[in-house]
N, C-alpha and C positions, 0 to 999 in steps of 0.2 A: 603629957604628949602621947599622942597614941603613935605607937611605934609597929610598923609593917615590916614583912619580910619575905624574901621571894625564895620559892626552892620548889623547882622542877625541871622539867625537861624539854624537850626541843626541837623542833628543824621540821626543812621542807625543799620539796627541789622537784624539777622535772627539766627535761632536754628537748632538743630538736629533732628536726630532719636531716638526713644524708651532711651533704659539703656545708651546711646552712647551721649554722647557732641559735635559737628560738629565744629570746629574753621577754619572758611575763612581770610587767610591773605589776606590784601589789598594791593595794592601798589599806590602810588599817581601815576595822569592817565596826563594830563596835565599842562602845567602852567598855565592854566584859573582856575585850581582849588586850586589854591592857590596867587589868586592877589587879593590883597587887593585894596578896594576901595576908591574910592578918599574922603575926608569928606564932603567932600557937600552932598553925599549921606545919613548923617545921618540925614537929614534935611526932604530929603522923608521918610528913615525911620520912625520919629516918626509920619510923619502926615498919613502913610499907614496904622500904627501899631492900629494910635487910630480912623478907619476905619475896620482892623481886630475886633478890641474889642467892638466898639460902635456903627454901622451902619449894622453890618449883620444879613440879615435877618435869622432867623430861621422856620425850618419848624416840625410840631410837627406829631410822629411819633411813633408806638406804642413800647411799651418796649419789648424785647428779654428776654426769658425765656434762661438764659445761665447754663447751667449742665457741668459739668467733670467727669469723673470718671479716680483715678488716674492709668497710667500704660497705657490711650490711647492716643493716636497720639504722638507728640515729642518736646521734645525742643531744641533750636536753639540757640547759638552764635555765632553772627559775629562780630569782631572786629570793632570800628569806625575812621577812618579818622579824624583828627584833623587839622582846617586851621584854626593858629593865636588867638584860644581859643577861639572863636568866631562864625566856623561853625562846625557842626559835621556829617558824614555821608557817605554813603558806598556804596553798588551796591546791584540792584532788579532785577529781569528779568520781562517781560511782552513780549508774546508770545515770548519766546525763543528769545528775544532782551535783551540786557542789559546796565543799566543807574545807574547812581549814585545819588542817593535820600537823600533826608531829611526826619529824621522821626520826626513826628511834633506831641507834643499831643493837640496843641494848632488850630489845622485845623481838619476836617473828610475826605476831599476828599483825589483821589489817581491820579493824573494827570501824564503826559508829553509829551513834544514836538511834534507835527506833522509834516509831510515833506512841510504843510502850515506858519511853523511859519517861514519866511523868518529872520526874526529878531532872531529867538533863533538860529537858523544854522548860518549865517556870521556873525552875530553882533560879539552873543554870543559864538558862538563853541558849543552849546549844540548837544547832541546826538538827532538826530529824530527817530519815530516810524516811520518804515514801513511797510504798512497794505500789501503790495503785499507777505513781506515776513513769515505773521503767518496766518495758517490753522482755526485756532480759534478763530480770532477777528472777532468780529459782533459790529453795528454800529447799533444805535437809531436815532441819526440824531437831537439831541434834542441840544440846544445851552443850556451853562451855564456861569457864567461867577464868578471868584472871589478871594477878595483883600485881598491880605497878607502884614503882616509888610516889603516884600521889593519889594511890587508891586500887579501888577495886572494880570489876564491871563483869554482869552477867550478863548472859542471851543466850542467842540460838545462830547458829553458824547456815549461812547462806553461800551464794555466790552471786556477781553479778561484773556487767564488765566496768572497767576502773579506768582512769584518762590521768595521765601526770604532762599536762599539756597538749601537746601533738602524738604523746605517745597514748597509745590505748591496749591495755591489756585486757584479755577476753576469758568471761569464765572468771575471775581472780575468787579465790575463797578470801569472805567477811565474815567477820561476826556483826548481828546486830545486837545491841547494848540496849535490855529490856530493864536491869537496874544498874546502879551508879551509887557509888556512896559519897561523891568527892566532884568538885566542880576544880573546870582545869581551863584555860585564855584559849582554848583549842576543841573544836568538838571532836577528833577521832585521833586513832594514832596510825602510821603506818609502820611497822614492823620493819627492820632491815638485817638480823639477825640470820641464824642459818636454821634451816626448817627443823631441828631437832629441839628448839627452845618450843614449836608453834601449840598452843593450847587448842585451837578449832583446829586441829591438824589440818591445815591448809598449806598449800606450796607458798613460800616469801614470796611479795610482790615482785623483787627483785630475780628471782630463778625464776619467774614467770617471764620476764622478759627477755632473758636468756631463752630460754626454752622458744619461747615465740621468736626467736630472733630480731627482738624490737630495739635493741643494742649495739651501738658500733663494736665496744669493747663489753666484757664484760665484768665492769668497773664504775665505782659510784664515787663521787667526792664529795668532802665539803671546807668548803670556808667560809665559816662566821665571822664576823664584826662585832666592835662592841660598841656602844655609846651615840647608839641613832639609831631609827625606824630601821633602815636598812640592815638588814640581817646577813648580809652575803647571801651565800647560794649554794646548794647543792647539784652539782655536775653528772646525770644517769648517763652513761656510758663512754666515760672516758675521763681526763683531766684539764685544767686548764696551767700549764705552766708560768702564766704572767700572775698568776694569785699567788706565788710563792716564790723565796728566793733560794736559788740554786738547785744540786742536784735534790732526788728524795731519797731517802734512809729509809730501806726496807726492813721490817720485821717481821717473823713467820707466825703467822696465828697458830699456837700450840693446843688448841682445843676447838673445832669449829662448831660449837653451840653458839654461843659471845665469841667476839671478836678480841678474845682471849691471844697476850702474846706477853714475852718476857721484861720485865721492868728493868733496870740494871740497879739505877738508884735516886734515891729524892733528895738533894741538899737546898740547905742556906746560903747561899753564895756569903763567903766571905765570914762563917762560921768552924771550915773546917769538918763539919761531921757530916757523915753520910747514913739515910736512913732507907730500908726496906728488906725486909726477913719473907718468912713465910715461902722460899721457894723464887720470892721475884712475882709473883704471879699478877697481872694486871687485865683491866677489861676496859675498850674502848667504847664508852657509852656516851651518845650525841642525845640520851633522854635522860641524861643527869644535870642538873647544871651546874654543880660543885664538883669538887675534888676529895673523894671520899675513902678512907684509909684506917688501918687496925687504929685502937685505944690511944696506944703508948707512944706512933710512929706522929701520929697526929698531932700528941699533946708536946712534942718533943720540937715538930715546925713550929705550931704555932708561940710556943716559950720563946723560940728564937727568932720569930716576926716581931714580937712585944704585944700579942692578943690576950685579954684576959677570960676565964670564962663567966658568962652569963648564966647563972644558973633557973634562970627564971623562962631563957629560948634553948637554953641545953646547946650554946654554940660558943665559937670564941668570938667578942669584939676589938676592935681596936678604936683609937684615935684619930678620925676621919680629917685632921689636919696633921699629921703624921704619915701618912699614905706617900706623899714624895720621897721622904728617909729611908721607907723600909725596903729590904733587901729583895733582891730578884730567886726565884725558886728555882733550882735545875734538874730536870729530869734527864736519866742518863737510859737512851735505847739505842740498840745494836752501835754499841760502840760511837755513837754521837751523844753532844748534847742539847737539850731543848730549855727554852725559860719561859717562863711564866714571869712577868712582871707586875708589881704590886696593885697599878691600878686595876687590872686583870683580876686577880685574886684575891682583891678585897671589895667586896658587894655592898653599894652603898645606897638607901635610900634616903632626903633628906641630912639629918645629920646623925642617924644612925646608920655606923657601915662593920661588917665582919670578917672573918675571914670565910673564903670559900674551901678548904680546910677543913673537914667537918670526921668526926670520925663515929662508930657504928658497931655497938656492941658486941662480938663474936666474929666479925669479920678479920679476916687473915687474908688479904691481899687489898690491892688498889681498885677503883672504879674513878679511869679519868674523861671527866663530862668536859662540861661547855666552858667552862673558867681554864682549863686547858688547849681544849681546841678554838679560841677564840684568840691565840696568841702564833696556832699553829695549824698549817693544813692538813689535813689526813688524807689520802687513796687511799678504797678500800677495793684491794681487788680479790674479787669472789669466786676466780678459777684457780687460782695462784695461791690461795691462801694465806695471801699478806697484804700488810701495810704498808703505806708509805711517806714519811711525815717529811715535813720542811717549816721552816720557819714564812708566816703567813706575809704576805701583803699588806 
């Protein structure tokens, strides 16, 4: 049996006008964006992911005095695309073209495809930029180049104005994406990070709209869904309180490259033991789509879900009719707690399913993706420098 397996990253959102909520239905656009990939691919996954996390350079860059006053600019929902629980994401415009993006908080740049990427057009099917056809791209000429958990992508850093709905940012620095090594359900990604991760040293999409005041608040959300087309949504410039229950549980971003903030701890419900070293240190990333963690802390959950490992996908599987029995996961932040339940955290295609669980050679801290926030909502707010989670919808 040929056996598939998904592992990448995710999302997508835009907002409204003023008093008014804008809701953009999607519709799935091709079958590239929804084929799952063969599992060998998880294999560059993890060695690209710990390439994203431990090898990029940073560039140090001065802070943003970010202000709002509420009642200016607007917020935005757009519905997110779901492929396999695994990707999440929706459609952007850049110069009046349109592509379907991942919104990443775990990246800062805003890339895609050029009519140079031979590879993203036949390989992939990706959508290209064409500069002949927008009045408003301007070109630096500057090369950049940089590696995500499901690859890599060169070019040349432009700018051109960018549309997340009704909202339109002007000027937004792109990269365009002359090669590609890696074919992705998505042709571009949007960056939601803080501009000190950015490779085309560009302003985040996100402080752009601050800046322009295109923002009610200046705060982004997301709630994902699992297990249908419908992806949820990501919320630009505010929250929606009926997507979550009760108050939210803030946490202070302790680093602001990544949305880097304090783990407390990871348990098995109903194991008794508690797992997480290294300081606590975690990274909230919507362009991961697993739950990814040192060696030891990993091999320590998964023994006590009952996952064995695979050593042929370098991952743990379990018993896809064992999935009801197994235990719920709990993560412990600012003094609350949050769960992940099993159908959540075990990925299942067919009748092969794993745990999302994965861990990552030299890494010393967490990276919690879409099999977490798919059980949980996040605010991320970008003046304030924190989170704010609640159990989802």
């Amino acid at each position: 049996m040929n056996i598939r397996v998904i592992i990448l990253l995710f999302c997508l959102i835009v907002f409204v006008g003023g008093k008014k909520v804008h809701r953009f239905r999607l519709e799935r656009r091709s079958h590239r964006h929804h084929k799952i990939p063969h599992a060998h691919l998880h294999l560059q996954f993890r060695n690209a992911l710990r390439r994203k996390y431990g090898f990029t350079p940073l560039r140090t860059v001065n802070a943003v005095n970010v202000t709002s006053e509420a009642g200016k600019g607007t917020v935005i929902t757009e519905p997110l695309i779901n492929s396999y629980d695994t990707n999440f994401f929706g459609v952007v415009s850049v110069g009046d073209q349109s592509f379907t993006m991942q919104f990443d908080t775990g990246s800062s740049d805003f890339w895609v495809p050029s009519s140079h990427c031979r590879f993203c057009i036949k390989t992939c099917g990706n959508k290209f930029f064409r500069v002949s056809n927008s009045k408003s791209f301007r070109s630096s000429g500057t090369p950049f180049s940089i590696t995500y958990g499901s690859g890599s992508v060169k070019g040349i850093v432009a700018s051109d104005n960018v549309g997340f709905g009704d909202l339109k940012i002007q000027n937004q620095g792109i990269g365009l994406v002359n090669i590609s090594d890696s074919c992705s359900v998505f042709d571009g990604i949007a960056g939601f990070a803080f501009q000190q991760l950015s490779m085309t040293k560009s302003v985040p999409p996100f402080q752009q709209m601050i800046d322009q005041q295109l923002v009610e608040q200046p705060i982004f959300s997301f709630h994902l869904k699992s297990g249908s087309s419908d992806g949820g949504s990501m919320i630009l410039g505010g929250s929606n309180s009926s997507l979550y229950y009760g108050p939210l549980t803030y946490t202070n971003v302790t680093e602001a490259k990544y949305w880097t903030f304090k783990l407390d701890f990871i348990a098995v419900h109903g194991k008794g033991s508690r797992s997480s070293h290294s300081g606590n240190k975690a990274i909230m990333d919507t362009g991961t789509s697993l739950i990814v963690g040192p060696v030891l802390e990993v091999l320590y959950i998964n023994k006590d879900i009952g996952a064995k490992h695979n050593k042929t996908y370098n991952l743990y599987t379990v018993s896809c009719e064992s999935i009801p029995q197994l235990p719920i996961i709990v993560f412990g932040i600012a003094g609350k707690e949050f769960f992940v339940k099993p159908h959540t955290y075990v990925i299942r295609y067919d009748n092969f399913c794993f745990s999302a669980f994965m861990d990552m050679l030299g890494l010393q801290y967490w990276i919690l993706g879409d099999a977490f926030m798919r059980e949980n909502y996040v605010e991320f707010d970008w003046a304030r420098r924190r989170m704010g989670i609640a159990p989802a919808v």
